[in-house]
N, C-alpha and C positions, 0 to 999 in steps of 0.2 A: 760261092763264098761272098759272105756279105763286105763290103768296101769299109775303110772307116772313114769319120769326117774329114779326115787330112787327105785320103787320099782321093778324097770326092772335091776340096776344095778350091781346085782350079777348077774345074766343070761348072762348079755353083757360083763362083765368082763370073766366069764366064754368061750366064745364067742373067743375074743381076747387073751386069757392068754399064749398059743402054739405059736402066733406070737409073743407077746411080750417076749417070757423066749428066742426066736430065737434072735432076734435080739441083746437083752440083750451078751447073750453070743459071737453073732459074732462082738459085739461091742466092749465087753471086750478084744476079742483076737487081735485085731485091734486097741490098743490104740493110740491118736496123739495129741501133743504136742501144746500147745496154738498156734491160727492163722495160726496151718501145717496141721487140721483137716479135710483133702480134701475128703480121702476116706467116712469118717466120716459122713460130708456133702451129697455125692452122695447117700450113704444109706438113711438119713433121707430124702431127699427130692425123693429118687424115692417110699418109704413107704408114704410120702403124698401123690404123685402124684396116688398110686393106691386106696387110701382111699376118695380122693376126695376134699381133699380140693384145695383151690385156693393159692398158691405159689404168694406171691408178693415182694413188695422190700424187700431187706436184703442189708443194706449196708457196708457188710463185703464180704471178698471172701470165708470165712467158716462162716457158720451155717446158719441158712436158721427161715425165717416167713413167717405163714399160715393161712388163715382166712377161715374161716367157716360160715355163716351165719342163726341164725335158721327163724320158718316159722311167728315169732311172736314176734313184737316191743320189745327192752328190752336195759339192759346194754351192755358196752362194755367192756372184762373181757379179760385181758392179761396173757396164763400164762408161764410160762418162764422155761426153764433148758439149765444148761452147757454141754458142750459137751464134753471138753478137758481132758487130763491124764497129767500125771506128769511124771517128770524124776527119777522115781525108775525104779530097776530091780526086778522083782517078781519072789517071792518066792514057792508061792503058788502051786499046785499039781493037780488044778481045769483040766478037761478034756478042758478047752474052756480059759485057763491062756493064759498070751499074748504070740506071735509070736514077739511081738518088741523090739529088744534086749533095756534095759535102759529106756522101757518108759511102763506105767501102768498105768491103772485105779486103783488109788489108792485111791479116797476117793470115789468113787461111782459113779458120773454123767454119767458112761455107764447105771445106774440101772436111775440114773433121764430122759435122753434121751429117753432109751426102754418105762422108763413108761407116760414120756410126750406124747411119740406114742401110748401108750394103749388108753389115754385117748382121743386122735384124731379118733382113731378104734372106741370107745362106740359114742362118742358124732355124727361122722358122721353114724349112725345107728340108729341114734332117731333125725335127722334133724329135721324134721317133728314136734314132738313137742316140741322143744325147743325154747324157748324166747332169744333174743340178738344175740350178737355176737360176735364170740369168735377167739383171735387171739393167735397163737402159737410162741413162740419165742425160737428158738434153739442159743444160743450165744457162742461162742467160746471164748476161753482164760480166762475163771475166774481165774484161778491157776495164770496166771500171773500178775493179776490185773486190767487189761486192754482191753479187752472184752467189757464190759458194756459200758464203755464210750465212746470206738470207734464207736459200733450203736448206739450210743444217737447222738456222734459229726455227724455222717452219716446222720441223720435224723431220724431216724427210727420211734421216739413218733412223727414226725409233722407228717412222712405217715401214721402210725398207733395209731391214737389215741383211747387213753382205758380210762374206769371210774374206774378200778381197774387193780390193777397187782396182781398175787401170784404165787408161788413155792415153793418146800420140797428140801429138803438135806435129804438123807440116811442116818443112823447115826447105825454105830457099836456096841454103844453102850446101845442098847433098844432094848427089843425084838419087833418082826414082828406084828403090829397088834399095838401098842403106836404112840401118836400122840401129838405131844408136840408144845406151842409158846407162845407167852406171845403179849401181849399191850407195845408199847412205844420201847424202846433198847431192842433187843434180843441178837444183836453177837456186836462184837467190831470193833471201826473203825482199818485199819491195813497202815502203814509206810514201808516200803522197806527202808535200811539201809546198805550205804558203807562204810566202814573205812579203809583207805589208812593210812599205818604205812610206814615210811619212818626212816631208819639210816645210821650208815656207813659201817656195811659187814664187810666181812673181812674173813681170815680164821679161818674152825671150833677149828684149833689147839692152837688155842688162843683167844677162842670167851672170851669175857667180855660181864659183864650189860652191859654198857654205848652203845646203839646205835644197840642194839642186838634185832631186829621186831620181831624173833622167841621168845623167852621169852617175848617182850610186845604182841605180839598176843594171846601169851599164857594164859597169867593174864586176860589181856579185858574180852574175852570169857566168863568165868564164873562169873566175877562179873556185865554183865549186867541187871541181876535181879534185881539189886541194886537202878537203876535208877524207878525201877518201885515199889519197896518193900513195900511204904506209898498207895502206889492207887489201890485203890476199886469201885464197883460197881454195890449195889444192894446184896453187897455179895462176888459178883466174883473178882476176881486179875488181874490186869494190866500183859501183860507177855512183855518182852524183850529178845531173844534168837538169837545166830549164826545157820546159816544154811550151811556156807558155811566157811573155811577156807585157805588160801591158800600163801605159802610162800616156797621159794628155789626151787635148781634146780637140789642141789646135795647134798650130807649129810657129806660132809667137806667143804662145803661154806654157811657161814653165811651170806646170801641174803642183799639185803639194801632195800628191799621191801616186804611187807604183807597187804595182804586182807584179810577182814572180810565181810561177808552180813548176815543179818541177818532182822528181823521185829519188828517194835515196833506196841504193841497191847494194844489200848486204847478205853475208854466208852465215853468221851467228848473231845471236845479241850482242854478245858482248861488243863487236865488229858495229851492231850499229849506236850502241853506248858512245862510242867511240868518236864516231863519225859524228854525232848528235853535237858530242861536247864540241867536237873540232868548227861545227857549223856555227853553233851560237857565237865559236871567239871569232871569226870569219864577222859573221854582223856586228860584233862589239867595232872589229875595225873598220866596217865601212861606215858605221854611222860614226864614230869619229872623224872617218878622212873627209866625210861629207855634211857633217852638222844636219844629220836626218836620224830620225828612230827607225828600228828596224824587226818585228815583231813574227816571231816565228811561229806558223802553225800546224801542227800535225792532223793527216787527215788519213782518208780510210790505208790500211797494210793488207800485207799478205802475208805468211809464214815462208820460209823456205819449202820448197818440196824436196822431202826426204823419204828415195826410195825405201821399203821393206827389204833387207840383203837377200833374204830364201827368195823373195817374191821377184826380182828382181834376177835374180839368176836361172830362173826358171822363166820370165817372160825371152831372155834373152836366146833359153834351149829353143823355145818355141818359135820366138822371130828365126833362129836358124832352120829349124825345118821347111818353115813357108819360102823365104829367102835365099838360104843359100849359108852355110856360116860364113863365107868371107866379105859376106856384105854385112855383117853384122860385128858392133866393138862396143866397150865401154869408154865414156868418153871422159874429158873434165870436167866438172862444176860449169855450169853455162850463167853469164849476168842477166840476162831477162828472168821475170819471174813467170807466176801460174797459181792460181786461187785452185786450182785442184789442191795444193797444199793442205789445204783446206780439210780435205778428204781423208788427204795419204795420214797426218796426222790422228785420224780417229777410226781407221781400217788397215791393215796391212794390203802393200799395193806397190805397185810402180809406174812412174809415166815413161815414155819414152819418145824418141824423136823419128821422124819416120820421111824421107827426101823424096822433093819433090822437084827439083831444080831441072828449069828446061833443059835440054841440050844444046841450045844455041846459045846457052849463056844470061838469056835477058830475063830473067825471073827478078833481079830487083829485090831490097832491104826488105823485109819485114815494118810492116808501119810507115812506108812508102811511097808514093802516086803511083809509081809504075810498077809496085811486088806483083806476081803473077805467080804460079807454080803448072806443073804439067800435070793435066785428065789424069794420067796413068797412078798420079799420086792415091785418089781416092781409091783405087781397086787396090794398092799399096796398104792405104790405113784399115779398110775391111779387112784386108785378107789376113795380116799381121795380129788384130785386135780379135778377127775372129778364131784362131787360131790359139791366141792365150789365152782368151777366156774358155774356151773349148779345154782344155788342157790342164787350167785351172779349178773346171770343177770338178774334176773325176775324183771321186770318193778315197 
């Protein structure tokens, strides 16, 4: 009697796990910074090209899509991971910690990458009896915002068109083997935000309030929470935080210039309508309390990502088959966001969250010096993603 893909899928995971913990690793030490993902790129697309699938458009100059085709009519099933790092310097002690001075895999997507390729390993090893067709999406730049849209404005859904989309984020904070999403909002839409503080300087040797951007940068900063303190969602909290701050040149000159960037983190528009008005009166009163102007800029967003409920209830049947159901729940609205939004918005689709947290505890924030997650995560995100999408095309 012939086996089906589920119940071959630990064997082929088994199969694959030695490339994928390689790659994993020399991805990690290799980190690259949104749309600079070159080396990044050359990796995943020459582990397609030996695996076998078929390499076609990508309308970006980083990250690469791969179709598959199996032997029997069926769905057409998208699944998608980031590729790119951040601008930390890590901390970490890992044998395989990055070589790039100030830039890191710092929320995972080296562990979504390795195991998007896991799952291209199992799925081209049971061609034969799989239904549909399955398309791989390597996207670069999530971190920046702008990734997602750039292969959509490229084309990418008119040359590849799918009946569904899905993907997993790693998450530090669940152990290995949890599998978590919900129906409807899962993460929050996200705002990029600049505030340009403008005074008159002067020397530190007589600095004054009146017109002093280092004490109004100073104040703004913390009480951006402010704007978001009334709004909820489901539960979860609206966030508004700096990420960035930046003023003077010398520390007996009081600058006539300050930046701030930072993101506003919202469940609806209306929520960040809201938040928007509440920021602008926020700068009405600092450039009052400080006799500075205060000029707000909006810069690139994301949408919320908003599971598909059918889709979304059926990744969850399937994460319980590979997992187990009691590792598997729907959870809250989460306040980080995901330019898959992007996606989920113009395919029915679901993401989901998938644990990777050591067991000794030190795996560290997300966005981090010292985030880490456990190996065993990537044979996690294969085996989970390959599994729904298996499952998702059957006619």
């Amino acid at each position: 009697m012939t086996r089906s893909f589920s119940e071959d899928l630990t064997s082929l995971l088994d199969q694959a796990n030695d490339s994928m913990l390689d790659l994993r690793h020399d991805l990690h030490a290799h980190p690259e910074l949104a749309f600079e993902e070159n080396r990044t790129t050359n990796v995943i697309r020459d582990r397609l090209d030996s695996l076998g699938w078929e390499r076609s458009f990508c309308p970006t100059s980083t990250g690469a899509v791969a179709t598959l085709k199996g032997a029997r009519p069926g769905k057409r099933v998208m699944i998608r991971a980031d590729i790119d790092g951040l601008p930390v310097q890590e901390e970490g002690i890992a044998s395989f910690a990055s070589v790039n001075p100030g830039v890191m895999h710092a929320c995972g997507h080296d562990v979504h990458t390795a195991g998007l390729l896991g799952v291209a390993d199992v799925l081209s090893q049971r061609r034969e009896q799989l239904a549909g067709e399955f398309i791989l999406l390597f996207q670069p730049a999530e971190e920046s915002l702008g990734g997602a849209r750039a292969m959509i404005d490229g084309g990418v859904l008119e040359e590849h068109r799918a009946d569904f989309v899905i993907g997993a984020h790693v998450t530090s904070l669940a152990p290995v083997g949890f599998v978590g999403t919900k129906p409807g909002i899962m993460m929050s839409e996200a705002r990029a935000l600049t505030v340009t503080i403008k005074g008159k300087g002067g020397h530190g040797a007589m600095a004054s309030v009146d017109g002093n951007v280092v004490l109004a940068v100073s104040h703004l900063a913390p009480r951006l929470g402010e704007v978001v303190a009334t709004l909820s969602y489901e539960g979860t909290n609206c966030a508004c935080s700096a990420g960035v701050i930046h003023a003077g040149t010398a520390n007996n000159v009081v600058p006539r210039t300050a930046l701030l960037r930072g993101t506003l983190r919202t469940f609806t528009p209306e929520q960040q309508s809201t938040a928007l008005l509440g920021l602008q009166s926020l700068l009405v009163d600092i450039a009052s309390q400080f006799a500075v102007s205060c000029t707000l800029e909006l810069g690139e967003g994301t949408p919320a990502v908003r599971n598909d409920a059918d889709v979304a209830m059926k990744v969850l049947a399937s994460a319980s088959s590979f997992v187990g159901a009691a590792n598997v729940m729907q959870l809250p609205p989460a306040s980080p966001s995901d330019d898959i939004s992007e996606f989920l918005n113009r395919i029915p689709g679901s993401y989901m969250f998938i644990g990777g947290a050591k067991p000794d505890g030190s795996s560290g924030m997300h966005h981090s010096p010292d985030f880490s997650v456990d190996d065993a995560s990537c044979r996690a995100v294969a085996g989970v993603l390959a599994q729904c999408a298996v499952d998702l095309a059957q006619p």
